[in-house]
Residue, then its C-alpha position, 0 to 999 in steps of 0.5 A: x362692732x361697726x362704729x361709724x364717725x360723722x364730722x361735719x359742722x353744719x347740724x343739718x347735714x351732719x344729722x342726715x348723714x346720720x339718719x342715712x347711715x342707720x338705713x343703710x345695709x352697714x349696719x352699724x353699731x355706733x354713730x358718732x358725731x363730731x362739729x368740727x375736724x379737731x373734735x373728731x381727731x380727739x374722738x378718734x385718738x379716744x376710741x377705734x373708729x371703722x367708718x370716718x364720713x367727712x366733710x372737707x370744709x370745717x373748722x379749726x381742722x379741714x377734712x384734708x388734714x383729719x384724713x392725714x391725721x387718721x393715716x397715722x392711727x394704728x387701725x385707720x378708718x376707712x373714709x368717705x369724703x362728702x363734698x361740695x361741687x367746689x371741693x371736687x378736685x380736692x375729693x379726687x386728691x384725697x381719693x388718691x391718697x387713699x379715700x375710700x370713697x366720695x359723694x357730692x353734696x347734696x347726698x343722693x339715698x341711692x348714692x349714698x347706700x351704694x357707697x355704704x355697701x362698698x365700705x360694708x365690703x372692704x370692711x369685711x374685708x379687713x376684718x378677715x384680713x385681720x382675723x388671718x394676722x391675729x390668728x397667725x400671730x397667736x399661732x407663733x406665740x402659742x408654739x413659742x409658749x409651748x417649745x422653747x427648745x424647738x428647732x432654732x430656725x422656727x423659733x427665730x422665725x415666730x420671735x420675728x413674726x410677734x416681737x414687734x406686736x408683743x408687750x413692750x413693757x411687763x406682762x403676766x401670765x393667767x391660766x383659767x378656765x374661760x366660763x371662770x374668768x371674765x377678760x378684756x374684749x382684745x385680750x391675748x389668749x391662747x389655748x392651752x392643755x385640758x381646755x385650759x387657757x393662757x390669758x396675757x396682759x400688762x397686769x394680772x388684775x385685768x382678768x377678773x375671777x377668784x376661783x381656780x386662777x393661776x398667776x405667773x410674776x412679771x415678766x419682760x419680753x417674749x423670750x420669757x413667755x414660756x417661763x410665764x406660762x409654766x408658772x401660771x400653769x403651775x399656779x393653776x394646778x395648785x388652784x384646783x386643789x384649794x379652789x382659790x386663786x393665786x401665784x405657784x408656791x413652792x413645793x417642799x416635798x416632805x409629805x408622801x403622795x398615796x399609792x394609786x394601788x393601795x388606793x384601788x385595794x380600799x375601793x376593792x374592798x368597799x372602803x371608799x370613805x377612806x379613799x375619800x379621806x386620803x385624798x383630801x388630806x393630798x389636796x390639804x397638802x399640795x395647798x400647803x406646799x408639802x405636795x406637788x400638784x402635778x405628783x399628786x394629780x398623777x396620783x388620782x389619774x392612775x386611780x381613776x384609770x385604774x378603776x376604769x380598766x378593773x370594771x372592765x376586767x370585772x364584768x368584761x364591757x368596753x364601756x364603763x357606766x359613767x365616764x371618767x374623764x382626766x383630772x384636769x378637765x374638771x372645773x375643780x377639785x370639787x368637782x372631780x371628788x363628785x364624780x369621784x364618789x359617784x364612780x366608787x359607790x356604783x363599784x363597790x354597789x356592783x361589787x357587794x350585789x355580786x358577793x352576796x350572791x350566794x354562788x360567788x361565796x361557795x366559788x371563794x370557799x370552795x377556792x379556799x378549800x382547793x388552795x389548803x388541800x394544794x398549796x404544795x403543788x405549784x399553783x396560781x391564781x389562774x388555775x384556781x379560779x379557772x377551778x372553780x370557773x370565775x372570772x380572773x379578775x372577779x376572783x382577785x377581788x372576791x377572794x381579799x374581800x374574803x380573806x383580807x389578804x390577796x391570793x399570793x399573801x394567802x398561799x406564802x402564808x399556807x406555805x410558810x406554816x407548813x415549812x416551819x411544821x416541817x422544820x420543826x417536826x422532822x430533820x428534813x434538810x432546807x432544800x427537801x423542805x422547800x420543795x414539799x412546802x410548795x416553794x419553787x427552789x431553795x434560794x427562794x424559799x430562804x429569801x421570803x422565809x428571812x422576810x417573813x420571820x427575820x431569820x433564815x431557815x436553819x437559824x430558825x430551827x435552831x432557836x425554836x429547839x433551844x426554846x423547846x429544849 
């Protein structure tokens, strides 16, 4: 944006000059005009000028002293005198002190233009010059926001570098996605993680959005821009839970998160819906603060990987149909339980296609059959489904379709109903009895025994034959 401020107080020439300024290469956006010296220091005191073309003669405030003035603003216009042959040493005074450029009445075009093409190039110029501090400076800020306990000299450094230029009052942190909030044009923002980014203003209001938007509480100086950033960022998290708006409430931490394996086991065996009800009542508690957001999004990352890395153990691929991406980048939970769905049903399609495949059912029985006749021996679930030629991982999850339990579960099970026909039936000691149920030493065995039925091996015993007795 190029706004160009004409100041001259006679109408003709000042409407010229205009009329010139939109012929010429400058391409400007805004042209205003001012009378006098006085109206146009009170446009400049209003609204950032890049161009100020002005004459030296006015009244109720000389050129002279408006160029004065201008110097004063925190971005200066660039200045062209125009004058009269009478004002001619005054331009070569003003020049001196800074002017940019002068012309001499009446205007030539072609003068007139080559002098637009000049201050067209040292407005670019600074531009870029500009572009390089802002840019410097938001590169401090953002490893301020980022390390507070960095190396202390590079702290000391970019506290040095911002302090003057950062807020002098109060500010306030806000963590959006930008395509969910619209902010001022000159708005601090910085780049934060997962395509997130950390708006800093005098006050929250500024920018405007009401989903998914975390605020921080006011706060004072840079050396708190961290604190700010972690409770905006916080607050955002929570957000994308509940898709509304606001500051971090704190977690109390009495509700338990589910557990990402339990979660993959209902996916194994086709029960998505329930993921699906799970995790929403996750979400209905971080909205609540019973939850942490970042506990939770652990939660449903790990799922999520988890699934990604059993489809490709399954069917043996690099890639996996749809591409799950972090949590975090999803614009909601919404979004992110869309995605979620899409996933799981395509899984748990897959999976059914292939278990109703009448040859995956004889593998699994003929497995079942081969675990009965050998659980003694010590077996594992490589040896069984290298048995019956199936694919590891295929194998784990066909066989709790199956039998509703997993291949460990089901062969303590085998090995525990033959200990206790053991201890039942005959004499035999607790070590001889471990070994021929398939257990891999008697310590062993009396631990997962005790687990299993609340009481040792021989204590067992003894009750079962004063019940039988």
């Amino acid at each position: 944006m190029i706004t160009v401020l004409v100041a001259e107080d006679e109408k003709l020439i000042r409407k010229g000059i205009v009329a010139m300024v939109g012929r010429s290469g400058l391409n400007a956006d805004t042209v205003l005009e001012a009378r006098d010296g006085l109206e146009a220091w009170e446009i400049l005191e209003q609204q950032p000028v890049e161009v100020l073309i002005t004459d030296i003669r006015m009244p109720q405030l000389d050129g002279i002293a408006l160029v004065e003035r201008s110097r004063q603003l925190p971005n200066p216009p660039l200045v062209l005198v125009i004058s009269g042959y009478d004002d001619f040493s005054y331009a070569v005074s003003m020049l001196r002190s800074g002017v940019q450029d002068y012309l001499l009445k009446p205007v030539e075009t072609d003068k007139f233009n080559a002098a637009m093409d000049r201050l067209s190039a040292l407005l670019a110029q600074r531009q870029s010059q500009q572009r390089s501090r802002r840019e410097y400076f938001l590169l401090h800020l953002s490893y301020l926001m980022e390390h507070p306990d960095a190396d202390p000299v590079r702290r000391d450094t970019a506290l040095q570098e911002v302090e003057e230029q950062f807020f002098h009052g109060s500010f306030q942190a806000v963590c959006a996605r930008k395509e969910a909030v619209q902010a001022p044009q000159d708005t601090l923002a910085l780049k934060g993680p997962a395509g997130i980014w950390v708006y800093l203003v005098p006050q929250a209001e500024q920018i405007l959005g009401e989903r998914v938007v975390g605020e921080s509480d006011c706060h004072q100086g840079v050396q708190a821009l961290h604190q700010a950033y972690q409770e905006a960022y916080t607050a955002w998290k929570q957000c994308f839970f509940t898709g509304g708006r606001g500051r971090k409430i704190p977690a109390s931490n009495t509700a338990v998160p589910p557990k990402a394996e339990h979660l993959l086991d209902l996916i194994r065996l086709s029960r998505w819906q329930e993921v699906l009800k799970l995790l929403e009542q996750g979400a209905c508690q971080v909205g609540r603060g019973e939850l942490e957001a970042e506990t939770f999004g652990k939660v449903c990352q790990a799922m999520a990987e988890g699934l990604a890395e059993t489809y490709r153990e399954l069917y043996e691929a690099d890639e996996t149909p749809l591409q799950f991406q972090n949590l975090w980048c999803y614009p909601c939970w919404d979004s992110y339980l869309q995605k979620l769905t899409q996933w799981m049903e395509l899984f748990c399609q897959r999976l059914d296609q292939e278990f109703a495949d009448y040859e995956s059912k004889q593998k699994i029985w003929d497995a079942v059959e081969y675990i009965r006749k050998n659980f003694r021996a010590p077996i594992n679930m490589a040896m069984v489904s290298n048995h019956v030629s199936m694919n590891y991982s295929l194998f784990s999850v066909f066989f709790k379709q199956y039998t509703g339990t997993n291949f460990v579960s089901f062969l303590q099970t085998l090995r525990l109903e033959e200990a206790q026909r053991l201890l039942r039936e005959t004499d035999l000691r607790v070590s001889e009895i471990s070994a021929r149920a398939g257990f891999s030493g008697e310590k062993h065995f009396s631990k997962v025994f005790k687990a299993a039925m609340g009481v040792s091996p021989s204590d067992w015993r003894r009750l079962n034959y004063m019940k039988e007795g």
